[in-house]
C-alpha positions as CSV (number, residue, x, y, z in Angstrom):
1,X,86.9,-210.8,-216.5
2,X,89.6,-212.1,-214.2
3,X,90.3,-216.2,-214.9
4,X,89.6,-217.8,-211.2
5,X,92.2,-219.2,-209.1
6,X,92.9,-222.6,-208.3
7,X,92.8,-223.8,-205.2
8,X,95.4,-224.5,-203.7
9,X,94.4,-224.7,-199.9
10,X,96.0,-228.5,-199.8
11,X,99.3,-227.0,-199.9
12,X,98.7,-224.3,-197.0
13,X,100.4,-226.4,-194.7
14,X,103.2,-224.7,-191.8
15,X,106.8,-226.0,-193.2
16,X,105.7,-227.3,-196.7
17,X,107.8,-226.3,-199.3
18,X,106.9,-225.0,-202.5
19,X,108.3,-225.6,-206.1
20,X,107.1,-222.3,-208.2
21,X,108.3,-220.8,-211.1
22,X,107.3,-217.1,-211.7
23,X,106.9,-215.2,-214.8
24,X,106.9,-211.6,-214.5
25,X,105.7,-208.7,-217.1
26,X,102.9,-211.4,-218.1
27,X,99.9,-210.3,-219.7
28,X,97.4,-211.0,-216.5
29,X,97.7,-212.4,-212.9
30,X,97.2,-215.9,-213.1
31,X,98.5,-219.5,-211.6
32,X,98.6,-223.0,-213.2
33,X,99.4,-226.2,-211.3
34,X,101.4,-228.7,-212.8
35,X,102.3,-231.7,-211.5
36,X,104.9,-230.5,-208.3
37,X,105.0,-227.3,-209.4
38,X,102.9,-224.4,-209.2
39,X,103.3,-221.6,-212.4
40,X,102.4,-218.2,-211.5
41,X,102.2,-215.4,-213.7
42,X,102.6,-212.2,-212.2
43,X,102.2,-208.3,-214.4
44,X,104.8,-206.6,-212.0
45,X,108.1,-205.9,-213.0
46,X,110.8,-207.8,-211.2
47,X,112.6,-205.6,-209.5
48,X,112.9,-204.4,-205.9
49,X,110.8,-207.0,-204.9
50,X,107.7,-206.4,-206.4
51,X,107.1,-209.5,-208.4
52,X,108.1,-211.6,-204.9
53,X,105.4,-209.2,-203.7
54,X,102.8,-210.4,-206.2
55,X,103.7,-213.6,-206.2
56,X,103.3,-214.1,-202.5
57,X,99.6,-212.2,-202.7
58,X,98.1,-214.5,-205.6
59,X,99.3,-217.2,-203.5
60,X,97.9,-216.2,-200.4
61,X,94.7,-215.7,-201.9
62,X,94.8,-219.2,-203.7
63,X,95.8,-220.8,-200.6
64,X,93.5,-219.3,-198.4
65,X,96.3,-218.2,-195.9
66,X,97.0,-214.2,-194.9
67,X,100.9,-214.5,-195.1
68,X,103.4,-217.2,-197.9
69,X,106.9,-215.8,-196.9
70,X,109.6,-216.1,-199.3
71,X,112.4,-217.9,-199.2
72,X,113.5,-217.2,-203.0
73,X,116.3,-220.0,-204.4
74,X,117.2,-219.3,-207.7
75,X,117.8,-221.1,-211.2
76,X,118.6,-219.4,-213.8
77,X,117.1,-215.4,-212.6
78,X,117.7,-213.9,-216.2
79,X,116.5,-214.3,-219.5
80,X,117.5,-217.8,-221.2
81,X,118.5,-218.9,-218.3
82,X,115.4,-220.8,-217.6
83,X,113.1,-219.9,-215.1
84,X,113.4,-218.6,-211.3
85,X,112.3,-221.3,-208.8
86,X,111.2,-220.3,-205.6
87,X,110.5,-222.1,-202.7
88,X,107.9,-220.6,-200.9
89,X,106.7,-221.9,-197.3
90,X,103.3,-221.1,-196.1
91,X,102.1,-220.6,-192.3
92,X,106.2,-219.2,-191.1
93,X,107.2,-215.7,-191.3
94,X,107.7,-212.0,-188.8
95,X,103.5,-212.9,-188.4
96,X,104.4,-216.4,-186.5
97,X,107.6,-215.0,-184.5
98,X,110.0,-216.9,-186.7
99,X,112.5,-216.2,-188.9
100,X,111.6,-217.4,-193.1
């Protein structure tokens, strides 16, 4: 059985940005708050887009919100290089008209 999601509906706020680091090819779906940050483990490969892709649903779904556009910064995208960190900013995106 699936481990819940937390919820995270206090950070579905338009503009708010979002510290998350992402680990792809985990063993299950999941996210983990800690502190500033928000940890999500994602199965998809990351490649083409697909782990943003993944990321950005288990997000919505913890949040409560339809759409979390990307706006991906990165530190450190490869192995031992630490992990990526994404800012993510929920309620903006093509759905509200304006650019991510």
């Amino acid at each position: 059985m699936a481990e819940p999601l937390p919820d995270l509906s206090d950070l579905a706020v338009p503009g708010t940005r979002l510290a998350v680091r992402v680990t792809p090819r985990a063993a299950r779906n999941r996210i983990a708050r800690e502190g500033d940050t928000v940890k999500v483990w994602v199965t998809t490969v990351p490649e083409d887009g697909k782990a943003t892709a993944a990321v950005q649903k288990l997000l919505a779904k913890a949040t409560g919100h339809p759409e979390i556009p990307a706006e991906p910064r990165f530190r450190g995208h490869r192995a031992g290089q630490g992990f990526p960190d994404r800012r993510l900013r929920p309620g903006r995106g093509a759905a509200a008209g304006r650019p991510v």
